[in-house]
C-alpha positions in Angstrom: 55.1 106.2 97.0 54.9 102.6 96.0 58.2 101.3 97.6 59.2 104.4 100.2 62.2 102.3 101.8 63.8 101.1 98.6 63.2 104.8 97.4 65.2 106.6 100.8 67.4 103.6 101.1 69.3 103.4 97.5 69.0 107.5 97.8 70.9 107.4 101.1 73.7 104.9 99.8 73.8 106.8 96.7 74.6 110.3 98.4 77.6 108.6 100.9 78.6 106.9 97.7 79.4 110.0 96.0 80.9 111.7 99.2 83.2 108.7 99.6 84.4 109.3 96.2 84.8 113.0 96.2 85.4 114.4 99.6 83.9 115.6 102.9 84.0 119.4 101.6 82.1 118.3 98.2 79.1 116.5 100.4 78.9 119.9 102.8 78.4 121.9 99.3 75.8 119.6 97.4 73.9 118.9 101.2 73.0 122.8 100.7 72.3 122.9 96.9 70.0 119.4 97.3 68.5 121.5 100.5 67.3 124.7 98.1 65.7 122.3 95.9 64.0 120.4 98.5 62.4 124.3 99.3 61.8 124.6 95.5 60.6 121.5 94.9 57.6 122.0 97.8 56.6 125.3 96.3 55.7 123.2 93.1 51.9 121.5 93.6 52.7 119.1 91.0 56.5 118.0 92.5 55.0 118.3 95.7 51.7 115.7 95.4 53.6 112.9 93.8 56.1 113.0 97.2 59.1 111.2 95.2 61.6 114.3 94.4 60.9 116.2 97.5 61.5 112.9 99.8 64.7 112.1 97.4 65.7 115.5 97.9 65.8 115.5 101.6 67.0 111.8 101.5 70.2 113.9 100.2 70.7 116.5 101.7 70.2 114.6 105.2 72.9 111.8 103.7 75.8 114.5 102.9 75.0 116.7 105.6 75.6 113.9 108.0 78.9 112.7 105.9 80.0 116.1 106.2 79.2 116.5 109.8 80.7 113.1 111.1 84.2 114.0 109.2 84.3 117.7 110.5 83.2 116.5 114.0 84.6 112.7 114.5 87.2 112.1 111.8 89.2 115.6 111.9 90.2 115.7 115.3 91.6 111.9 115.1 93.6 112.5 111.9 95.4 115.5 113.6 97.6 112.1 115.2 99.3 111.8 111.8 102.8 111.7 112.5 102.5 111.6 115.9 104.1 109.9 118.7 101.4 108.9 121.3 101.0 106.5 124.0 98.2 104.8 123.7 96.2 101.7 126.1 93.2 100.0 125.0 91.5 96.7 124.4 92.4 94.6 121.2 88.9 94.1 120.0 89.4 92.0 116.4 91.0 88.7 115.8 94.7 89.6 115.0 96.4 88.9 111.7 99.5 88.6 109.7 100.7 89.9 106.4 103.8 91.1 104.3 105.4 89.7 107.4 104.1 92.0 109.8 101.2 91.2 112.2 98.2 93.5 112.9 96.1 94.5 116.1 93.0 96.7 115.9 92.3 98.3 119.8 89.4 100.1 120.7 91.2 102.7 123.2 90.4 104.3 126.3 93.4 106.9 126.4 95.5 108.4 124.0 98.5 110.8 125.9 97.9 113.8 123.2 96.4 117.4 124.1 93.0 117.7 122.1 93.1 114.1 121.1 89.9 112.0 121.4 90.6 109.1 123.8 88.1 106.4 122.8 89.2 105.4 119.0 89.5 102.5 116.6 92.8 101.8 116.3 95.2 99.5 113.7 98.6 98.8 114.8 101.6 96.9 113.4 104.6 95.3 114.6 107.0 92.5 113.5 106.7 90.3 116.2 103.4 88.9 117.3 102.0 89.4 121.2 100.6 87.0 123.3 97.3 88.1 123.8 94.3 87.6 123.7 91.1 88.8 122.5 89.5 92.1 124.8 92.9 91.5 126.8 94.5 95.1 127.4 97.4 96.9 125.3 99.6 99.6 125.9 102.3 101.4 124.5 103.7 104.1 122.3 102.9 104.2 118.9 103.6 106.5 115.3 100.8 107.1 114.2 99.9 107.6 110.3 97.1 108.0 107.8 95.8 104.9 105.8 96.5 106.0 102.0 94.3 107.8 100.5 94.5 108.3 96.5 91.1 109.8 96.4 87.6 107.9 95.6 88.0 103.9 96.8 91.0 103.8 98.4 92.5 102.5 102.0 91.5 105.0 103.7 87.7 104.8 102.1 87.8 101.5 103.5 89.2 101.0 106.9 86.8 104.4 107.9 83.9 102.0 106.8 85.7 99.5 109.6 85.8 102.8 112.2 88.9 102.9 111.9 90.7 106.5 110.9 94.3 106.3 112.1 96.8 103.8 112.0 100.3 103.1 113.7 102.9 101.0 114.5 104.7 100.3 117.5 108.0 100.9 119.0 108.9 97.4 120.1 112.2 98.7 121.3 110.4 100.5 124.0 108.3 97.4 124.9 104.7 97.4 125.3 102.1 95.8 128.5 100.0 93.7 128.7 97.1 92.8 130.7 94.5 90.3 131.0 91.0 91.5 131.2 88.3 89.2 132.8 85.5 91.6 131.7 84.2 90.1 128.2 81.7 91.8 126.1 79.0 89.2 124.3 81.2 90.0 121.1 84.1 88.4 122.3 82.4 84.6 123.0 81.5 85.3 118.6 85.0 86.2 118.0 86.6 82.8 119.9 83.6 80.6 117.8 85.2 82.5 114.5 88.7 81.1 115.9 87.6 77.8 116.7 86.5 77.4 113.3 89.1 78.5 111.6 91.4 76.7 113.6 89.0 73.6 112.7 89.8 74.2 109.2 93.2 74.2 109.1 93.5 71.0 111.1 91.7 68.5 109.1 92.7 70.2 105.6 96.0 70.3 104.1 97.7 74.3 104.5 97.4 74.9 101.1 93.4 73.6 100.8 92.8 75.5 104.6 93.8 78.5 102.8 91.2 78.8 100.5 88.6 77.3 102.7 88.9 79.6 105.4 88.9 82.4 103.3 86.0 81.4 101.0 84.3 80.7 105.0 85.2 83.1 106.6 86.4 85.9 104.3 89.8 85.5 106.5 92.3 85.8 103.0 95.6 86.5 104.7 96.6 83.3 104.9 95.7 82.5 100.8 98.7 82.5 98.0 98.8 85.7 96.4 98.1 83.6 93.4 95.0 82.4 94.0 93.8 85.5 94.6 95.1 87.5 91.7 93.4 84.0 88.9 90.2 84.6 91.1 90.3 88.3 90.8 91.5 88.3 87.1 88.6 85.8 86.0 86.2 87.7 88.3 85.1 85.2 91.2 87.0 87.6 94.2 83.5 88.3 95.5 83.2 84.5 97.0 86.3 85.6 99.2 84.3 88.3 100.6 81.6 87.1 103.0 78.6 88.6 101.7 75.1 87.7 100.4 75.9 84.4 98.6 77.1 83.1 102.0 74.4 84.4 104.3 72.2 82.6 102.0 74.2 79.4 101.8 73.8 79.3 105.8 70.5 80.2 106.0 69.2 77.4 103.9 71.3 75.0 105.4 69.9 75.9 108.6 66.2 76.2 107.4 66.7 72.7 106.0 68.4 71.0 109.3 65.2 72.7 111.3 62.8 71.5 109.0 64.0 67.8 109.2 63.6 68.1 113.2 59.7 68.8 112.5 59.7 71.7 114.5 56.3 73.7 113.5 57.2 76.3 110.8 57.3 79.5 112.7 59.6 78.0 115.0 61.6 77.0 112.2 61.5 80.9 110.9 62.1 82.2 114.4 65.6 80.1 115.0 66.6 80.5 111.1 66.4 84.2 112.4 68.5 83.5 115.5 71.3 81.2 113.5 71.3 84.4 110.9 72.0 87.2 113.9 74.9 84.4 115.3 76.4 84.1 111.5 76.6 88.1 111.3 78.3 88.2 114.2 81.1 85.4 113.7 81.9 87.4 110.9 82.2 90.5 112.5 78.7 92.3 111.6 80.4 92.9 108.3 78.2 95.5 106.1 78.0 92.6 103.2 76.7 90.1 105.5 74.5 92.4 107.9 72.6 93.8 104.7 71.9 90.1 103.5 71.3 88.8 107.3 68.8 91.9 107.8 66.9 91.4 104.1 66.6 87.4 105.5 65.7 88.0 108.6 62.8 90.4 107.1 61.6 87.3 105.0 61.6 85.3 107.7 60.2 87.5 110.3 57.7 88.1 107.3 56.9 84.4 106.6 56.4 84.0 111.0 53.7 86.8 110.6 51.7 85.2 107.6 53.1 88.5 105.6 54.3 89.2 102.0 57.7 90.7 101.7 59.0 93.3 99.3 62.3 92.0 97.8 62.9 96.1 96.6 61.4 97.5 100.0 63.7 94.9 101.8 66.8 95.4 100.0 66.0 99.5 100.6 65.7 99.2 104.5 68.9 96.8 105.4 70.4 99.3 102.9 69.3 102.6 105.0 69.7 100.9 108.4 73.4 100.2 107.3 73.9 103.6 105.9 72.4 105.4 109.2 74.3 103.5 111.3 77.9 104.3 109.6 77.6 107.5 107.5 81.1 105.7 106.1 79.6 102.7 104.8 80.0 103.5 101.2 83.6 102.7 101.7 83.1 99.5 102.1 83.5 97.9 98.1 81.9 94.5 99.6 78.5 96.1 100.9 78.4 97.9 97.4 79.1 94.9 95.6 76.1 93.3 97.6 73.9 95.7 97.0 74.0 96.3 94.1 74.5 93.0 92.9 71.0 91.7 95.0 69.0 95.0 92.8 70.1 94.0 89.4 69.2 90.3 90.1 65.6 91.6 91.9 65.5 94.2 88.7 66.6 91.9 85.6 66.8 88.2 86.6 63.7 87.1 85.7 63.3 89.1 82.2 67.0 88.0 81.5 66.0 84.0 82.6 62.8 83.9 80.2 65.6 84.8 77.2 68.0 82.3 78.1 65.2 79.6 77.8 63.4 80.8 75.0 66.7 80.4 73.4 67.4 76.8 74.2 63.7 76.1 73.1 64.6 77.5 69.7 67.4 75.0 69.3 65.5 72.2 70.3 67.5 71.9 74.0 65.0 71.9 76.8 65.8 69.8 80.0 65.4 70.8 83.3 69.5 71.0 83.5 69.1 73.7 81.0 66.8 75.9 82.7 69.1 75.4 86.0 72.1 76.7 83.5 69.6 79.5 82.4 68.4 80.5 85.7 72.6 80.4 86.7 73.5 82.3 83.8 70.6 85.1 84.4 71.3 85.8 88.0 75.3 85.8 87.0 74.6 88.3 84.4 72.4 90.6 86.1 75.1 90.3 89.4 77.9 91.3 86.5 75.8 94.3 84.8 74.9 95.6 88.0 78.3 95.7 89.8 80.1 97.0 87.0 80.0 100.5 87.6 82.1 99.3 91.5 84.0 96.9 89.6 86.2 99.3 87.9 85.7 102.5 89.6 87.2 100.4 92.7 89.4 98.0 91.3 90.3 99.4 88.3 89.9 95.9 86.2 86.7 94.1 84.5 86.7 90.5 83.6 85.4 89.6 80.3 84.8 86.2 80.9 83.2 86.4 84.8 79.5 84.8 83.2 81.7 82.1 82.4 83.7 81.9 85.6 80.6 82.2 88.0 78.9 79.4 86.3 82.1 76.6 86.6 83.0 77.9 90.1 80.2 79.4 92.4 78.5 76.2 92.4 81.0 74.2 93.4 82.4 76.8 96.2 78.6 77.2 97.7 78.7 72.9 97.8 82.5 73.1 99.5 81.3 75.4 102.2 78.9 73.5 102.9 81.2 70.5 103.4 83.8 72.6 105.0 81.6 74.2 107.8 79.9 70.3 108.4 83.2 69.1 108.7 84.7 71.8 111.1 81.8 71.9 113.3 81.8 68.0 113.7 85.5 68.3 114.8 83.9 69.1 118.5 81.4 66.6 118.5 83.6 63.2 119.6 81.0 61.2 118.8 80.4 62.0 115.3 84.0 63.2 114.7 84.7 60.0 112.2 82.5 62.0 109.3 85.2 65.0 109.2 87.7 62.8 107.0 85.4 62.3 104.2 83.8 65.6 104.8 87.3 67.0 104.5 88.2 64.7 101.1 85.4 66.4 99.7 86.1 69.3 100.2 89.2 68.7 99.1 88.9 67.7 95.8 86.2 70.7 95.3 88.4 73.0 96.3 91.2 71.6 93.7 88.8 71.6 91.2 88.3 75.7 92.2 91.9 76.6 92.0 92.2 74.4 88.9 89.8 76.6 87.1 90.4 79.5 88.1 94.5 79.2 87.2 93.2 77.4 83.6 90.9 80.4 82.9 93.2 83.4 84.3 96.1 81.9 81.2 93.2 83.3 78.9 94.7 86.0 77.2 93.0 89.4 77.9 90.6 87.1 80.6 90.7 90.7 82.4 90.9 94.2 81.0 92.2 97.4 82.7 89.5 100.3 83.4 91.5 103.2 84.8 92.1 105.0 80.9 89.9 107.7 80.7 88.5 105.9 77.2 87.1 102.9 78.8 85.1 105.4 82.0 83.8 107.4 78.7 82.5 104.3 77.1 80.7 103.2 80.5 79.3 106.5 80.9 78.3 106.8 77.0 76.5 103.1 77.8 74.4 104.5 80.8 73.4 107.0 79.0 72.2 104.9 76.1 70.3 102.6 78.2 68.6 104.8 80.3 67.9 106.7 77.5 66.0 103.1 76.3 64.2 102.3 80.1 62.9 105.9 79.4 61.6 106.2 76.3 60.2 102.6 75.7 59.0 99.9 78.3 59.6 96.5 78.6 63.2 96.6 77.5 62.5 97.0 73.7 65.8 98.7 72.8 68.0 97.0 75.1 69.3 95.2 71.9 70.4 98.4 70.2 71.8 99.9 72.8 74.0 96.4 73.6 75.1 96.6 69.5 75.8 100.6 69.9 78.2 99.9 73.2 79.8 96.9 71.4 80.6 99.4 68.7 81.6 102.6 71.1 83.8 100.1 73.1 85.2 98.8 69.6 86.3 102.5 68.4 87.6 104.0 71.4 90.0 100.6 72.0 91.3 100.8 68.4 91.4 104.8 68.7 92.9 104.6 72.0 95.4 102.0 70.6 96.4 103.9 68.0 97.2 107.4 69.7 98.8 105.5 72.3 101.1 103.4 69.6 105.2 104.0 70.3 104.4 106.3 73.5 107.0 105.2 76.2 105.3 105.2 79.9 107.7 105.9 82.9 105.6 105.7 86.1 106.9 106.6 89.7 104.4 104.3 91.6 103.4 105.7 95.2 104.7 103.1 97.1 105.5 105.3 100.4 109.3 105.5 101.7 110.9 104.0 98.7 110.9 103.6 95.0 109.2 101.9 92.3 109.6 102.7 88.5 108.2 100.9 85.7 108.6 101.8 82.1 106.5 100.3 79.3 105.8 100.5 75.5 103.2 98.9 73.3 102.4 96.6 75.3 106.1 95.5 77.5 107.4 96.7 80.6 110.6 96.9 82.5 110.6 97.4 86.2 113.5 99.5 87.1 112.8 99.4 90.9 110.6 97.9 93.7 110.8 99.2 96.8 108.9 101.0 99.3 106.4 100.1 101.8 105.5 96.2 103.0 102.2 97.6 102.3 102.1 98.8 99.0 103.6 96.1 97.1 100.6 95.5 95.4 100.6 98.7 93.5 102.9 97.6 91.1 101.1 94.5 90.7 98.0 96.5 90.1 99.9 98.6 87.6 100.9 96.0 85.2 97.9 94.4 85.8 96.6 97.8 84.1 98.8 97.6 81.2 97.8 94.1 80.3 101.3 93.3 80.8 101.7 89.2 81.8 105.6 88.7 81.8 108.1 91.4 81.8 111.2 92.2 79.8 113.4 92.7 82.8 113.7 93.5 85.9 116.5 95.6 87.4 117.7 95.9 90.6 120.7 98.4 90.8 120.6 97.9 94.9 119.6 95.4 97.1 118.1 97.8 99.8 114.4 98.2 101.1 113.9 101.5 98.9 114.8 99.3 95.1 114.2 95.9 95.9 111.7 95.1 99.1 109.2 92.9 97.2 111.0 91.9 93.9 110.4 88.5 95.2 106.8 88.7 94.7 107.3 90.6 91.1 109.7 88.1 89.6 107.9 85.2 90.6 104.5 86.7 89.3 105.4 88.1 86.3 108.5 86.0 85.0 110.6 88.6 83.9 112.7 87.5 80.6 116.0 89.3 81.7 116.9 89.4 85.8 119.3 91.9 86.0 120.7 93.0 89.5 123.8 93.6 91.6 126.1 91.1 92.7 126.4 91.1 96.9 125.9 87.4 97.9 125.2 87.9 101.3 122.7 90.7 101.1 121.0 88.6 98.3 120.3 85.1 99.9 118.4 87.9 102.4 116.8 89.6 99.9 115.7 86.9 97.3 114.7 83.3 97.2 116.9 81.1 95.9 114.6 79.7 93.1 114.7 83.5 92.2 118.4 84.2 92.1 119.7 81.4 90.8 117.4 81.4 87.5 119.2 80.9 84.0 118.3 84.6 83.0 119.6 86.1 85.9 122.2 88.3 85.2 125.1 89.6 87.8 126.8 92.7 87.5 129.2 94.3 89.8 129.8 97.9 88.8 128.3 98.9 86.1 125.0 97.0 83.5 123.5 98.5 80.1 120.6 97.8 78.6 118.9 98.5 75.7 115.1 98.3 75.3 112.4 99.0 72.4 115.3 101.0 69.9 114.4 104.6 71.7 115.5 103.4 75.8 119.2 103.1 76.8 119.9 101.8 80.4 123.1 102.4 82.7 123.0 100.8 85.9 125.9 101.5 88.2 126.3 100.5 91.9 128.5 103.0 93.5 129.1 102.6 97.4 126.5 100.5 98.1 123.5 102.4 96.4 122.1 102.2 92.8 122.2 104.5 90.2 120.0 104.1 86.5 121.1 106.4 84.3 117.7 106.5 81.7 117.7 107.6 77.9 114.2 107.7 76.2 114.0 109.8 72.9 117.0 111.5 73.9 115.4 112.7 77.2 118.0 111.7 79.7 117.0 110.8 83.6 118.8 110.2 86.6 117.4 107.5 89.2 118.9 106.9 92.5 116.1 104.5 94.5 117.8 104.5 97.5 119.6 107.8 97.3 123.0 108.4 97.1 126.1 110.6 96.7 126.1 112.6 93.7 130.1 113.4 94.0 130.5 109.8 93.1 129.1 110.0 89.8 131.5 110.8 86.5 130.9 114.1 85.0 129.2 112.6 82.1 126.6 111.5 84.5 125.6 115.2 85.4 123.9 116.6 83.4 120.2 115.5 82.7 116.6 116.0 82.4 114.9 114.6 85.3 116.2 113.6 88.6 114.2 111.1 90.7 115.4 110.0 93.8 114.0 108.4 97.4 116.2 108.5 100.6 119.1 110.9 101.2 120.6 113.0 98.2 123.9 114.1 98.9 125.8 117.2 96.8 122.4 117.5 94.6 123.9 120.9 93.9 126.9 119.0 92.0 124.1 118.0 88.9 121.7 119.4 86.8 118.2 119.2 86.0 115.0 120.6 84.8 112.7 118.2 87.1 112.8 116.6 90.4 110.6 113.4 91.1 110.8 112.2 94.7 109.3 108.7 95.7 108.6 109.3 99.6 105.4 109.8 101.9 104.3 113.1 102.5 106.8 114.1 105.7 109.8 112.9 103.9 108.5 114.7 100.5 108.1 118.1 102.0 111.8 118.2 103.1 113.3 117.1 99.8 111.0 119.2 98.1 112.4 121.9 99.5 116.0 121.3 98.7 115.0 120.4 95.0 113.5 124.2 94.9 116.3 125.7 96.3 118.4 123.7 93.4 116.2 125.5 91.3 114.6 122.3 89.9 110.5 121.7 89.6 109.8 119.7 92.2 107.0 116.5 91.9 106.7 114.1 94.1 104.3 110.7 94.7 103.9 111.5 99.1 101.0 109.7 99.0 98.8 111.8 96.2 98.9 109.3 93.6 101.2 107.8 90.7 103.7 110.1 88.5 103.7 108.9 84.7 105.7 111.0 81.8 104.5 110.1 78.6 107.3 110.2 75.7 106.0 110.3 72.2 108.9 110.7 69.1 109.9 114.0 69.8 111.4 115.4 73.2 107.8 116.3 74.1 107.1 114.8 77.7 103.5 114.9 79.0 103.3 114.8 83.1 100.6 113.1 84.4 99.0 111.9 87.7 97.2 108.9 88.1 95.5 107.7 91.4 
């Protein structure tokens, strides 16, 4: 074989790539069909001389069968915690954090008070209040323990067991919890308190709002950033310079190799303490997969250069690739080692074929400068990086921007020279003798990072800058175009119908969006988000949407987000709040101010809304107040009731004549008038009193999986079809003209 390590490597990744997605049981099945091909393909001479199937083969099955083995054996016994109550004491062993006003500590434990339980594990826990403590100190306490969501294929759970981390909890702070200092450091810790330092640097010599974005550009440290920063960068396709990953490495690692080469240090000494500066970078940043498979392909080159020896880009990418995979059989969770990886093979694949075009192009119109082949060379490597990670981009966000070529070239320049200035600056902060540079090391940076947000707000107002991936139409066009273009690698070389099968996936793409447009013209969407212990509804049609209530877990507020995000929907018709309570209305702050509802329509209780909602929120022109009872009309075919009855909302929902009954926060049904009874659907979260009083066909119940199971069994004794969101995904009925409802699940 030619390139053996690039050959196991992307083989490896590819196999825990597919077990991520499916499941633990799927990997144990194909790690035995891959193994009785292996046998077959030995007992064929010709298969068995050229080395490249068999080796692939047993690449495979070794891959799933250790996926499969590592979640039967390590993961198992830890998720049997779920919905536990456990005491637990170890060492917090990553730099704490905050968000959706809760604050976060990940302990590596050394006991965990459960029969059968495995005592040393990774574990995240929440609380409201933060602890003063500090990093290896010692926790202890008891804890609920609970599952990171997991809505099948890239989800949270997919990604903190790339992290080692399996189970989460949070802590009963009314119980207390102790703490105790630990002299005993491990060499991690002293990389953890230089990743503090910094940051700390950073957010004293720039402004909050510019500290923000530098830190997590950095540092890949984004908790601190506005939520609309990151939704421009991710809807214009430049989130991936918020994740530390290759682009960084690299940044440091020429700044480095420059600084040692103006010292006139002989060159192998200058490779040796690039390699050094590379191992200290991975670990600031916590050894994350993105940054250890660049730092390892580096560290190759240089080790390489030290040793008078040639490296292979493809044999490089294929070992840091293996080495991470073999490590953590989990590390396919991780969407920012994907991103990386595949990202580095399209540029190593394509860049150069895709560069040559670009110029001959500019030579054709008479435009050849050496700034030109510096846009070509940008736009080549862009490109490639965008083709590449497509098939990640929307199998794990769900969303592909169509103008990221564009994006990349105005902003990653720019954000590779502001780290730059940024880490000068913050490192200078603890020299005192050269501490005078930081101020105009700072302004710089400055005024680069305005220019950043600046473009990245002008070009996310683009309309349809992003589109939404998650229809099945759009995952049968990209399939139709792999096919097409591997059917033109294989049948001709050097790329000669790569032009066809661009103009043939222009035109699939074309017909399935008008097809899929006009099948889907006039249907009315009403989706119970799985948002955990409360409930979220939004209805849409052609293209507007109403959200009927936002509740539910700290945690999940961005699923909403996400789902309008899918629909294309920018601004909303309304917004309804029929309750001010955690279950209907927990992050309507965040959903009004992103999506500037036309209508705000909630219940009037002063003192539980200066709680709930700013007051640039509540006192908008187009905020309506109602006090018992609201109606609504929307699109001809929806007719709204919105009543607030003892303190807890009820929607009463007409679509085509379908009528629905939504109570987010529960409710007494013996409150209702009679004319109120009879319906449909029910869909409810929290407690249901006298459910027996109404009627219904179906019962939706927006709760996590304990709660579900409960209510589910009351709805069946009610003789009503239970459905419920307990953490498997979103429920959507589709409403076309008739009173034919389609059910649907969507994850």
């Amino acid at each position: 074989m030619k390139r053996p390590m690039a050959t196991v490597g992307f083989t490896y990744l590819a196999a825990l790539v597919s077990a991520t997605y499916f499941s633990a049981e799927f990997a144990k099945i194909m790690a035995i069909v891959f193994f009785v091909l292996f046998l077959v393909s030995l007992a064929i001479a010709p298969i068995r001389r050229t080395m490249v199937l068999p080796i692939s083969l047993l690449t495979l099955t070794f891959a799933l069968g250790m996926y499969s083995s590592f979640t039967y054996f390590k993961v198992v016994p830890i998720e049997r915690l779920d919905g536990q109550d456990v005491y637990v004491s170890g060492r917090v062993c990553e730099i704490p954090y905050s968000a959706y006003n809760r604050y976060y500590y990940v302990l590596e434990t050394d006991k965990v008070d459960y029969d059968g339980a495995p005592q040393k594990i990774k574990l995240r826990m929440s609380m409201s209040t933060p602890l003063d403590v500090d990093l290896y100190d010692r926790l202890s306490g008891r804890v609920h323990m609970f599952l990171p969501t997991d809505s099948g294929g890239f989800s949270s759970k997919s990604y903190y067991a790339a992290r080692g981390i399996h189970v989460s909890s949070y802590l009963y702070e009314y119980e207390g919890c102790h703490l105790e200092e630990d002299p005993n450091k491990p060499l991690y810790y002293y990389f953890l308190k230089v990743k503090q330092a910094l940051i700390e640097a950073v957010r004293t010599i720039l402004p909050k709002e510019h500290a923000s974005v530098a830190v997590g550009v950095l540092l890949g440290d984004k908790y601190f950033m506005d939520d609309d920063i990151k939704s421009d960068f991710k809807e214009i396709g430049v989130s991936h310079i918020l994740a530390v990953s290759g682009l960084h490495t690299s940044v440091i690692a020429a700044i480095v190799f420059m600084l040692l080469t103006a010292t006139r240090l002989s060159k192998r000494w200058v490779y040796l303490l690039t390699c050094v500066a590379l191992l200290t970078f991975m670990a600031v940043t916590g050894f994350s997969a993105s940054v250890s498979r660049a730092g390892i392909m580096l560290i190759m080159f240089y080790i390489g250069k030290f040793f008078y020896a040639k490296s292979d880009s493809l044999n490089s990418l294929g070992f840091a690739t293996l080495l991470l995979s073999i490590v953590n059989p989990f590390a396919a969770g991780d969407t920012g080692l994907l991103l990386s990886v595949f990202a580095t093979l399209g540029i190593i694949l394509f860049e150069r074929y895709f560069e040559e075009k670009i110029k001959a192009l500019f030579k054709r119109i008479n435009c050849c400068s050496k700034f030109t082949d510096s846009i070509a060379g940008m736009t080549s490597v862009t490109l490639c990086a965008t083709i590449a990670t497509l098939p990640i981009i929307m199998l794990s966000f769900g969303r592909i921007s169509l103008i990221s070529i564009v994006s990349n070239i105005l902003i990653v320049m720019p954000t590779m020279l502001m780290m730059i200035f940024t880490l000068f600056a913050a490192i200078l902060y603890f020299v005192p003798l050269l501490n005078f540079i930081v101020t105009p090391l700072a302004l710089v940076s400055g005024v680069l990072i305005n220019y950043i947000t600046f473009c990245a707000d002008l070009l996310a107002k683009i309309p349809f800058a992003s589109v939404a991936t998650r229809q099945p139409m759009i995952l049968f066009w990209f399939a139709s175009c792999c096919v097409l273009f591997a059917v033109a690698l294989l049948l001709y070389k050097e790329y000669q119908l790569l032009k066809l099968s661009a103009i043939l996936s222009g035109i699939v793409l074309f017909v399935g969006i008008l097809s899929y447009q006009i099948f889907d013209r006039d249907v009315t969407h009403l989706a119970f988000l799985d948002t955990g212990t409360g409930c979220s509804a939004v209805i849409s049609k052609n293209g507007h949407a109403a959200v009927l209530a936002c509740g539910g877990d700290p945690i999940s507020s961005s699923r909403v987000q996400n789902y309008l995000n899918n629909l294309n929907v920018k601004n909303l018709d309304y917004i309804l709040l029929s309750d001010l309570q955690d279950a209907t209305a927990s992050y309507a702050n965040e959903v009004i101010k992103k999506f500037d509802p036309a209508y705000v329509v909630l219940q009037n209780d002063g003192d539980v809304l200066n709680d709930k909602l700013d007051h640039n929120v509540a006192d908008r022109v187009n905020t309506v107040y109602f006090n018992d009872i609201a109606k609504i009309n929307l699109w001809d075919n929806v007719k709204i009731t919105a009543m607030n009855l003892d303190d807890h909302g009820y929607v009463y929902l007409s679509v085509n004549d379908v009528n629905m009954l939504i109570l987010p926060s529960g409710g007494d049904t013996k409150l209702l008038n009679d004319k109120y009874k009879f319906y449909d659907i029910l869909a409810y979260s929290g407690d249901l009193e006298n459910s027996s009083l109404i009627s219904s066909s179906y019962g939706v119940i927006c709760a996590n999986l304990n709660a579900a199971s409960v209510f589910a069994n009351n709805l069946a004794k009610d003789h009503r079809l239970p459905l419920a969101t307990a953490g498997d995904g979103d429920i959507v009925f589709d409403f076309t003209h008739s009173k034919n409802i389609s059910i649907k699940r969507m994850v």
